[in-house]
N, C-alpha and C positions, 0 to 999 in steps of 0.2 A: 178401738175395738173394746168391746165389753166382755167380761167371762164369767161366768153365774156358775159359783161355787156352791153347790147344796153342801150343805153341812151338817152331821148328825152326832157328831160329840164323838164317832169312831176313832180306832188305830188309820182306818183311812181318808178321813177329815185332816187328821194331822200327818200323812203321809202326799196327801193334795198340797195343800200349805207348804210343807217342806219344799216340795218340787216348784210351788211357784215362786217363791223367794231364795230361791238357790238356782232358777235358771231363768237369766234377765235376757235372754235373746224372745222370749215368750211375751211377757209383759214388759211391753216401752212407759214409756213417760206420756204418751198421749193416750194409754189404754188405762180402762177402769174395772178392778174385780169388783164383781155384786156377791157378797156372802148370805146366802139365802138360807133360812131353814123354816120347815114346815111342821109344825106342831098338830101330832094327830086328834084328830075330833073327837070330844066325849060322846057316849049315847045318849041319844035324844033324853032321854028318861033321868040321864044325871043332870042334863041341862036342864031340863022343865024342874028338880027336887032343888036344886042350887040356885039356878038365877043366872040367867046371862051372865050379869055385872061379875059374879065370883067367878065362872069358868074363865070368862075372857081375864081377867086376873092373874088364874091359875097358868092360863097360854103364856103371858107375859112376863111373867115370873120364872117360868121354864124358858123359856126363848133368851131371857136375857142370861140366864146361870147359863147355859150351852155359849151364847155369842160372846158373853163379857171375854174369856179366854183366849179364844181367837181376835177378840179388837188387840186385849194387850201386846199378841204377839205380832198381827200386823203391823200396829204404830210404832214398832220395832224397826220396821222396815221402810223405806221410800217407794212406797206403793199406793196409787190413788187406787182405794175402795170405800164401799160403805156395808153395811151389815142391812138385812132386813130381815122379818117374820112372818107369815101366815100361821093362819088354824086354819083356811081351807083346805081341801082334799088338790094335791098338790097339779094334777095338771089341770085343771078348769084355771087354777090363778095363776100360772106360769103362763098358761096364754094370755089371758087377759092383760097381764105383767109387760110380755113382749108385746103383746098389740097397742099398751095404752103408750108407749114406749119408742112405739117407730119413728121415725124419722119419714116427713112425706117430702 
């Protein structure tokens, strides 16, 4: 099983986390947490003044200061997951995510 953890740097990001690694009847050894966070979009107008190359930068710079903390605290634990990001607007890519993802 898979569990796709949105993540947003909250008291309730790190009150999710607590819960999944303080109750092992939820996640076994053959399931995978996905730690997702979606980095919201500049306006058109800061993008066209900047330049793709800098915003998309900016996203990635932010995505990784939010996830580096929770990797630490996961590899803490005996828990297969991995961390991901977007800057799209978050359900067009969560579906896409789950569709490119299924299993046929």
């Amino acid at each position: 099983m898979k569990i796709l953890l949105a993540v947003d740097g909250s008291k309730f990001t790190k009150k999710a986390l607590a819960f999944l690694v303080t109750h092992d009847n939820i996640v076994g050894t053959e399931d995978e947490i996905v730690v997702f966070n979606v980095q919201p979009p500049v306006p058109p107008r800061v993008k066209a003044l900047l330049g793709a190359g800098v915003v998309a930068s900016y996203h990635k710079e932010e995505a990784e200061k939010l996830l580096k903390p929770i990797d630490n605290f996961l590899k803490r634990h005996s828990l297969a997951y991995r961390t991901e990001w977007s800057s799209a607007r978050p359900p067009r890519r969560w579906c896409s995510r789950r569709n490119a993802k299924r299993p046929r």
